[in-house]
C-alpha positions in Angstrom: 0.0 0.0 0.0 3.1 2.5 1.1 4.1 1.6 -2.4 1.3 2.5 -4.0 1.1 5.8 -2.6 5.0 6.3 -3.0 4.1 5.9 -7.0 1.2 8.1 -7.2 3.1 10.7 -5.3 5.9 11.1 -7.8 3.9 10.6 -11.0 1.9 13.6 -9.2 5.4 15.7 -8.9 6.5 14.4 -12.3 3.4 15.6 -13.8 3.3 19.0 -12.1 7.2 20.0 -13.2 6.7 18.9 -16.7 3.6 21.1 -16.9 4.7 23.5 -15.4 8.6 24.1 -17.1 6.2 23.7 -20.8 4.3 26.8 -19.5 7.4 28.9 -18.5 9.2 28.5 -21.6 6.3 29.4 -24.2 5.6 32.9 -21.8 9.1 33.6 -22.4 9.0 32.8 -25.8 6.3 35.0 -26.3 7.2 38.4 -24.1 10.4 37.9 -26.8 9.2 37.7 -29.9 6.3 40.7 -28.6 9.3 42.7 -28.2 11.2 42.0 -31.3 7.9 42.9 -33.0 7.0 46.3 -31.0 10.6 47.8 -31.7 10.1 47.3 -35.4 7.2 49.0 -35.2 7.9 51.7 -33.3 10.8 52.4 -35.5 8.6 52.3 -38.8 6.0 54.5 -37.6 8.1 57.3 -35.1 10.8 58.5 -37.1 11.6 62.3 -36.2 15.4 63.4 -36.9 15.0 66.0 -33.9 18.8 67.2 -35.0 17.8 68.1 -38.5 14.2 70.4 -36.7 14.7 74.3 -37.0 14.4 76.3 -33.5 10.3 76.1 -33.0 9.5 73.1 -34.7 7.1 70.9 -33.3 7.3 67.4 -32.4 5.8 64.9 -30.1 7.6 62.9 -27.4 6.5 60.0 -24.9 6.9 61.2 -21.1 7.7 57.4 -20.5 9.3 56.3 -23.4 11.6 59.1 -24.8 12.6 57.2 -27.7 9.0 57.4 -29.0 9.4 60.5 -31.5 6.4 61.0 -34.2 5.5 64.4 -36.0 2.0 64.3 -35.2 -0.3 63.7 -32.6 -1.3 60.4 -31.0 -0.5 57.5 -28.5 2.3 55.5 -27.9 2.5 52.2 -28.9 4.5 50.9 -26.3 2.7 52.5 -23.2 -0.5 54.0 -24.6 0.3 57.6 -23.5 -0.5 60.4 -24.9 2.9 62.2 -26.9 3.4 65.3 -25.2 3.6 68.3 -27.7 7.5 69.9 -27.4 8.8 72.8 -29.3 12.3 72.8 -30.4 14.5 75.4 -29.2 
């Protein structure tokens, strides 16, 4: 009977470990190639050369994300915030 138990107990484990390292992997598989995929967009749709701008241009700049550069209006695509409106100087 101790047998038995002894068994069931370690298929349980076995089970729970193989289920569980499956899950892990394919989240981090995921959050990796969701990366890869929002920095190629970000850099196809927000490209503003701020060096080339004339003293009071306009552009629009995430508070979060200062990378994010577009010019016009909108949200960011990483964080959802709204791009602030900043004049060159």
């Amino acid at each position: 009977m101790k047998k038995i138990i002894l068994l069931i107990l370690a298929c349980s484990a076995l089970l729970f470990w193989a289920c569980n390292s499956a899950s892990t992997d394919n989240k981090q598989t995921n959050v990796a190639d969701t990366t890869k995929t929002q920095a190629t967009n970000v850099a196809q749709q927000f490209n503003v050369d701020t060096t080339k701008l004339k003293t009071g241009d306009v552009f629009y700049q995430c508070e979060m994300n200062p990378e994010v550069l577009s010019d016009t209006s909108g949200s960011c695509p990483k964080c959802g915030m709204d791009l602030v409106k900043i004049t060159k100087k």
